[in-house]
Biopython code that builds the backbone (N, CA, C, O; Angstrom):
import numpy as np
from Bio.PDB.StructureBuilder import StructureBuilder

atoms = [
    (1, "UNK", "N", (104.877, 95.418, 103.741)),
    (1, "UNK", "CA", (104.544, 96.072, 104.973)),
    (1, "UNK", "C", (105.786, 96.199, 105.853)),
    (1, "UNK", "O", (106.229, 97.278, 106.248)),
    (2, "UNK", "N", (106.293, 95.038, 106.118)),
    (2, "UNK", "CA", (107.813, 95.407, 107.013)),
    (2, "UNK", "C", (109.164, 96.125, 105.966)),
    (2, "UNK", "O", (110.352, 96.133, 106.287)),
    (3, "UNK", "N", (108.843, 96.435, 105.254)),
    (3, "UNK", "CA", (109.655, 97.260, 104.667)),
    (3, "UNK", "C", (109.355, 99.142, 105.101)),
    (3, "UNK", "O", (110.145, 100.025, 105.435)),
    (4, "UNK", "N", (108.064, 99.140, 104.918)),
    (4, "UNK", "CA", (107.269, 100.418, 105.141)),
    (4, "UNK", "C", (107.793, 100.712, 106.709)),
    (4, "UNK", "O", (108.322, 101.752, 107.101)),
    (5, "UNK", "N", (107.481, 99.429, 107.551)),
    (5, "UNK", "CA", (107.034, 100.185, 109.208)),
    (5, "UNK", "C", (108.752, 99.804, 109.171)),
    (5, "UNK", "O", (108.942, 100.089, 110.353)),
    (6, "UNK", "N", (110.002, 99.412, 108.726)),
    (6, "UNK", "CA", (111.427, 100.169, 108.615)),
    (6, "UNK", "C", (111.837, 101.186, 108.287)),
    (6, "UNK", "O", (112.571, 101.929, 108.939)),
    (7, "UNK", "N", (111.327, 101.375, 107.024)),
    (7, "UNK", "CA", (111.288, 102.889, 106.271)),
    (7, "UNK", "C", (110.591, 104.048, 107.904)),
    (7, "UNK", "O", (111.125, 104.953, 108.544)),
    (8, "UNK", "N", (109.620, 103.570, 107.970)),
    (8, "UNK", "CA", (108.708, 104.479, 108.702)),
    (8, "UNK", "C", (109.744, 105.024, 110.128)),
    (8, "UNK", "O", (109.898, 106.183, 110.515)),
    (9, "UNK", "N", (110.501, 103.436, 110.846)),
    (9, "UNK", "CA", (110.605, 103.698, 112.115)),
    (9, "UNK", "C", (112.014, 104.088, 112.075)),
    (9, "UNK", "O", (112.493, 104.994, 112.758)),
    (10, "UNK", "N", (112.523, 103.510, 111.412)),
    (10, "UNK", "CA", (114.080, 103.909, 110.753)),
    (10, "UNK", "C", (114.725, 104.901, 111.081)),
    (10, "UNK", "O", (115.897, 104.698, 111.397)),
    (11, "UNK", "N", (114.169, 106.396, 111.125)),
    (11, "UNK", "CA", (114.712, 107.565, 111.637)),
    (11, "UNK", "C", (114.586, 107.745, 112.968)),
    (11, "UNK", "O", (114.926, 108.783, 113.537)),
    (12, "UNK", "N", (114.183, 106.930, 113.428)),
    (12, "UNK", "CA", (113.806, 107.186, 115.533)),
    (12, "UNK", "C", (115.738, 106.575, 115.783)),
    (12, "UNK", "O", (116.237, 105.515, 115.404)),
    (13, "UNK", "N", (116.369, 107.682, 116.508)),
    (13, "UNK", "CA", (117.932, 107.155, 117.038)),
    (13, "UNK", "C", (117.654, 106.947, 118.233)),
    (13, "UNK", "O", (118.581, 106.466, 118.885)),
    (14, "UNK", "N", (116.063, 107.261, 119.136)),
    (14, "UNK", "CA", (116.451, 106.891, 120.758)),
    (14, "UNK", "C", (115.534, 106.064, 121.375)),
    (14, "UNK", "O", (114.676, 106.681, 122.008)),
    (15, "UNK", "N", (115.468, 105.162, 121.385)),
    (15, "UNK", "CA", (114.105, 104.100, 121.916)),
    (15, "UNK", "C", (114.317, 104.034, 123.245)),
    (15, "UNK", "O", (115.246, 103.440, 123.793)),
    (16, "UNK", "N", (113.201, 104.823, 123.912)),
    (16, "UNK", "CA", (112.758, 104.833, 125.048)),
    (16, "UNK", "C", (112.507, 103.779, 125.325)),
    (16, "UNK", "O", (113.513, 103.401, 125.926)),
    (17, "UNK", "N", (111.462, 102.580, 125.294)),
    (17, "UNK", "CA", (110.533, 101.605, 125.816)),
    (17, "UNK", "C", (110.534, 100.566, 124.312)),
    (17, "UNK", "O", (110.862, 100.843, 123.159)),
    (18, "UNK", "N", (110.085, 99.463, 124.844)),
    (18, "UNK", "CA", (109.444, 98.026, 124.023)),
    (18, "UNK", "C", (108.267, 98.620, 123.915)),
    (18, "UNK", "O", (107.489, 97.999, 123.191)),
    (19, "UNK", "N", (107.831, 99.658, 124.400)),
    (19, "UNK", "CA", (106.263, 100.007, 124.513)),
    (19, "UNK", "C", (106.434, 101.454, 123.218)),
    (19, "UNK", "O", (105.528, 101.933, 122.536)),
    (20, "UNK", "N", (107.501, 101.739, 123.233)),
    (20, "UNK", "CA", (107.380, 102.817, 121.900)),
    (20, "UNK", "C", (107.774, 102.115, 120.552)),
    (20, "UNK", "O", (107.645, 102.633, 119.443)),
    (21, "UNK", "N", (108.281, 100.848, 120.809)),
    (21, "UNK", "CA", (108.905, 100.581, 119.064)),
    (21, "UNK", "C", (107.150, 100.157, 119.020)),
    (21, "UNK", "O", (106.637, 100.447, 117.940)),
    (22, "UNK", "N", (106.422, 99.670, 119.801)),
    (22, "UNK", "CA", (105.344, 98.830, 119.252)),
    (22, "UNK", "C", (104.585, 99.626, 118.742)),
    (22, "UNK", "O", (103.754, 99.369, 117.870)),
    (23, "UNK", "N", (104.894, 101.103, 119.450)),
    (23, "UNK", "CA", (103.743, 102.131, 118.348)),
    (23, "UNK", "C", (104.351, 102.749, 117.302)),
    (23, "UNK", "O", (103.603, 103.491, 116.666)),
    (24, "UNK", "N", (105.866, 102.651, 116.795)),
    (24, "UNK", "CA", (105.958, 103.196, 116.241)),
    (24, "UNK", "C", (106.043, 102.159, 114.827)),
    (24, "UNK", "O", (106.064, 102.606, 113.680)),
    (25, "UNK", "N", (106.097, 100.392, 115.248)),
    (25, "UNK", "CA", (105.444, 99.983, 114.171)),
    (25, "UNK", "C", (103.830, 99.803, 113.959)),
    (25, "UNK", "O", (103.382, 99.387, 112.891)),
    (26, "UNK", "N", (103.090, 100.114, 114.946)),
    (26, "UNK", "CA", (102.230, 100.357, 114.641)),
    (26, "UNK", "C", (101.411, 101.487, 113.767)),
    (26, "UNK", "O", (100.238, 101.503, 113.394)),
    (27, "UNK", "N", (102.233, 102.202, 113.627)),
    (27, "UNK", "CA", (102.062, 103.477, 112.811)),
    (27, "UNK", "C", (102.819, 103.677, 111.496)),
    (27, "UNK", "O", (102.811, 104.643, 110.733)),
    (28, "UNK", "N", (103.503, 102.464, 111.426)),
    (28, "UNK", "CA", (103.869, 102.155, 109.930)),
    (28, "UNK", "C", (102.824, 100.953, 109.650)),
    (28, "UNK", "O", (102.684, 100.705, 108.453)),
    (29, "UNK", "N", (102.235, 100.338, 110.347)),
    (29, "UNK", "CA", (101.448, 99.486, 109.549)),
    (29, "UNK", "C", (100.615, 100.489, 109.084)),
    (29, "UNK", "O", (100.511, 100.588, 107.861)),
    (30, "UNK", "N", (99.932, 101.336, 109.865)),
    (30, "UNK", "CA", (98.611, 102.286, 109.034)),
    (30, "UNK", "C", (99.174, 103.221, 108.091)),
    (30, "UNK", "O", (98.530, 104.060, 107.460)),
    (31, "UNK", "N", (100.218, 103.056, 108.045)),
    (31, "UNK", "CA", (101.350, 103.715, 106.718)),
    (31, "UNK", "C", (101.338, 103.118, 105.625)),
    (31, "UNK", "O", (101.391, 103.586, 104.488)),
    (32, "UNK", "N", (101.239, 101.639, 106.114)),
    (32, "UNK", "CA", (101.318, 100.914, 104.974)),
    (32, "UNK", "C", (99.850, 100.038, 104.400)),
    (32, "UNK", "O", (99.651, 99.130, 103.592)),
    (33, "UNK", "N", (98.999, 100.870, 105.308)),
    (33, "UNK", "CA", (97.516, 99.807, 104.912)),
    (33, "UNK", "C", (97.145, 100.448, 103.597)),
    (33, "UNK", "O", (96.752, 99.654, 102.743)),
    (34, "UNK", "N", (97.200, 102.041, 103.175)),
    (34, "UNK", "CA", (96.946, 102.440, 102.187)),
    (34, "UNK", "C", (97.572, 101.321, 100.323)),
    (34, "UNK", "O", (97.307, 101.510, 99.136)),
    (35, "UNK", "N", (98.299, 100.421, 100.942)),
    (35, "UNK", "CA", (98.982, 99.833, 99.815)),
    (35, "UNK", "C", (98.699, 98.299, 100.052)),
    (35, "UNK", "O", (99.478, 97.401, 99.731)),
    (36, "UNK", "N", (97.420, 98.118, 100.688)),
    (36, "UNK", "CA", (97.499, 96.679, 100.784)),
    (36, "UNK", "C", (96.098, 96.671, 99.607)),
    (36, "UNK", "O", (95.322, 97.608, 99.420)),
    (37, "UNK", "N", (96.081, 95.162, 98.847)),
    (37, "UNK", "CA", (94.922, 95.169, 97.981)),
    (37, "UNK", "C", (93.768, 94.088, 98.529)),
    (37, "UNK", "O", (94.187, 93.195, 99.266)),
    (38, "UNK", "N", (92.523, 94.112, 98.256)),
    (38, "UNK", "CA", (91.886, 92.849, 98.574)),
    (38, "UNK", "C", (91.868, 91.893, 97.934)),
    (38, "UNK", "O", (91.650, 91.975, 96.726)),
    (39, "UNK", "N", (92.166, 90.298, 98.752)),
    (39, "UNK", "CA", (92.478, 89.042, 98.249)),
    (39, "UNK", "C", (91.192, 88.963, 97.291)),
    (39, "UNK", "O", (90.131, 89.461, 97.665)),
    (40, "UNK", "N", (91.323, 88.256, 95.914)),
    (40, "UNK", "CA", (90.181, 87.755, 94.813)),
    (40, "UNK", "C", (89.386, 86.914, 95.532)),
    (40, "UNK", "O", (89.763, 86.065, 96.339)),
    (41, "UNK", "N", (88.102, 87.222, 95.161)),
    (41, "UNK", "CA", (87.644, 85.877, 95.737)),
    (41, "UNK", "C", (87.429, 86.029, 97.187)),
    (41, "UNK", "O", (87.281, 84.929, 97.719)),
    (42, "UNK", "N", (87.333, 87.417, 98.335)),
    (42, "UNK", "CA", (87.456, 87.568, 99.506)),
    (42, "UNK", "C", (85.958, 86.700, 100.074)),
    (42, "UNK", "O", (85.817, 85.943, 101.034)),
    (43, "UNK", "N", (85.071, 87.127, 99.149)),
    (43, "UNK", "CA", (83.363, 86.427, 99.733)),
    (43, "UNK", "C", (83.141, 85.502, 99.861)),
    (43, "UNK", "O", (82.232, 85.007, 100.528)),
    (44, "UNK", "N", (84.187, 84.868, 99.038)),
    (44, "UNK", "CA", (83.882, 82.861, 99.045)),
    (44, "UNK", "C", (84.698, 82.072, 100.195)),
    (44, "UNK", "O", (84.537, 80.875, 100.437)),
    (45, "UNK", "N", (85.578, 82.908, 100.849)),
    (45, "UNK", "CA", (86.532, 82.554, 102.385)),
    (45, "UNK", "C", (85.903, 81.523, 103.139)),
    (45, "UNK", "O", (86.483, 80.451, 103.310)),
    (46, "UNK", "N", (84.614, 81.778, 103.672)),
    (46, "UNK", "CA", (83.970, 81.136, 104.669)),
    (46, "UNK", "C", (83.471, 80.149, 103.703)),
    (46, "UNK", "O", (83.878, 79.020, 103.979)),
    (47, "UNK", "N", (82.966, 80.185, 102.997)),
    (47, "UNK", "CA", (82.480, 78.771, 102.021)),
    (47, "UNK", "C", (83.572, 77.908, 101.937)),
    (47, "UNK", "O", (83.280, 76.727, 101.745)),
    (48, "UNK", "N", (84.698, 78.176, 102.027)),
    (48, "UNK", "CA", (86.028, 77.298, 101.413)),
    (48, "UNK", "C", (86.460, 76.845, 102.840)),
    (48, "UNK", "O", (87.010, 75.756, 103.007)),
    (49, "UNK", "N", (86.211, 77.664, 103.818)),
    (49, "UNK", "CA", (86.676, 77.552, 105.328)),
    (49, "UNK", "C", (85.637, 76.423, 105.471)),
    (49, "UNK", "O", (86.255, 75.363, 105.566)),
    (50, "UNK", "N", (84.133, 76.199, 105.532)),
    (50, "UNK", "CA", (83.562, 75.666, 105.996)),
    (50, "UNK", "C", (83.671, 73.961, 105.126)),
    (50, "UNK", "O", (83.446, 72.854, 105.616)),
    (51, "UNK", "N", (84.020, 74.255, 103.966)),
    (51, "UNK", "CA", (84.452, 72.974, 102.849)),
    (51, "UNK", "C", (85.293, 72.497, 103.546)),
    (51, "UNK", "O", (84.991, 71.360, 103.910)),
    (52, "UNK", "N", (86.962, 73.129, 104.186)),
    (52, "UNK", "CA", (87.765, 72.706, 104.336)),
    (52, "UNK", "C", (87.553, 71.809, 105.790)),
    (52, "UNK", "O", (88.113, 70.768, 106.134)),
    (53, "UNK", "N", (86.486, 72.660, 106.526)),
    (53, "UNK", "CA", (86.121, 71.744, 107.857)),
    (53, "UNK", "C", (85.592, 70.790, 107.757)),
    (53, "UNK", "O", (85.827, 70.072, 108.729)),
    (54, "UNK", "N", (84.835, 70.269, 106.925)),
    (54, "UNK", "CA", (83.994, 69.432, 106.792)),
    (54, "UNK", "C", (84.758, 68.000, 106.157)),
    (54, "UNK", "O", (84.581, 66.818, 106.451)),
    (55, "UNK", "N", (85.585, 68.583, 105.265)),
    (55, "UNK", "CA", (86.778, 67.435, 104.366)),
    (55, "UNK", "C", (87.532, 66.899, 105.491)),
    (55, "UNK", "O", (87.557, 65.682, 105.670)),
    (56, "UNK", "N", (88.353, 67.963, 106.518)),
    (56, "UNK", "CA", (89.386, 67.276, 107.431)),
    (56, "UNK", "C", (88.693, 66.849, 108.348)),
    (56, "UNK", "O", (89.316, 66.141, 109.139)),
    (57, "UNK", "N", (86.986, 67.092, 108.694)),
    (57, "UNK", "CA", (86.512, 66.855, 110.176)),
    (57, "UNK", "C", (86.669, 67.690, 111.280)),
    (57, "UNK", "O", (86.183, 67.548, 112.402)),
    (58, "UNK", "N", (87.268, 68.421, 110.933)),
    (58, "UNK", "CA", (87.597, 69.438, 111.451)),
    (58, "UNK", "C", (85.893, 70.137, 112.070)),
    (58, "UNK", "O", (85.022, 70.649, 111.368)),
    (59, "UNK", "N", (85.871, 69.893, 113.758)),
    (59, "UNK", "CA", (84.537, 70.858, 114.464)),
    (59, "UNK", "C", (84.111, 72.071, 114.387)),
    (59, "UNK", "O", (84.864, 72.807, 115.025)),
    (60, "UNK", "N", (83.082, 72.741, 113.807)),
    (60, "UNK", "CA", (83.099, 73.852, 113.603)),
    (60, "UNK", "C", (83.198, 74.809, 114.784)),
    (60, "UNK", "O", (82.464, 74.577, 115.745)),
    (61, "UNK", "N", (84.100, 75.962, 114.830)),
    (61, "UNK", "CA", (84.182, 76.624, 116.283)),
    (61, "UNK", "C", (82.742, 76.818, 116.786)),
    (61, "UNK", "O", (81.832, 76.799, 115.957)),
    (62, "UNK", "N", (82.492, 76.991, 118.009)),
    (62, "UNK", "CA", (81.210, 77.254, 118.797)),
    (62, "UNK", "C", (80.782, 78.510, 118.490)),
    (62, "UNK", "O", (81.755, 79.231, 118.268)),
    (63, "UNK", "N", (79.851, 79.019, 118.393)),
    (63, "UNK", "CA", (79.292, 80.322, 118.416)),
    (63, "UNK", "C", (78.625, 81.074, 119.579)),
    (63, "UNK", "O", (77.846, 80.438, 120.290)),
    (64, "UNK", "N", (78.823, 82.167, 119.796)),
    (64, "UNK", "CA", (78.673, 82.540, 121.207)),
    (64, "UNK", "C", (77.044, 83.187, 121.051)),
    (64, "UNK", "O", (76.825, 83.849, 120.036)),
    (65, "UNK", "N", (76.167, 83.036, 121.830)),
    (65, "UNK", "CA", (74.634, 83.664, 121.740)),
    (65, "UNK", "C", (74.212, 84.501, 122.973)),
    (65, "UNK", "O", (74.202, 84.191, 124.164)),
    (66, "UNK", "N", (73.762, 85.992, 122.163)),
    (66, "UNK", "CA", (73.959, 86.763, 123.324)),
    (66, "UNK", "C", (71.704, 86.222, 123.572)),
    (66, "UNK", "O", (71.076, 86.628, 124.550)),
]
sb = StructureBuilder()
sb.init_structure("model")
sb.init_model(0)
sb.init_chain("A")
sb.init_seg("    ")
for serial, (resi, resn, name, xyz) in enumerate(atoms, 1):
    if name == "N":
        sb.init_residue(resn, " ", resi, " ")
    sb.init_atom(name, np.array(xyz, "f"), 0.0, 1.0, " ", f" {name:<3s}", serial, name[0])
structure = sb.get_structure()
């Protein structure tokens, strides 16, 4: 990905603002989302998250109720 949003921003020679590089890596990340893959195993996250809380003690975050 930071290769892409370089590639991407790379040709800009005049930076106006801190407020334009941020969009113009922001517009290499969605440059570069087309090439990202999904992690194996994405469904079992929260099962392994909630294993891992429970092993260290770790409190489960609060949940907000509308």
């Amino acid at each position: 990905m930071i290769e892409i949003i370089r590639d991407h921003a790379g040709r800009v020679k005049c930076w106006e603002s801190g407020e334009m590089a941020l969009r113009w890596a922001a517009a290499g990340m969605l440059a570069a989302e087309a090439q990202f893959r999904r992690v194996q195993g994405h469904r079992e996250l929260p099962a392994l998250a909630a294993a891992l809380q429970r092993e260290l003690g770790i409190p489960a975050p609060a949940t907000v109720t509308a």
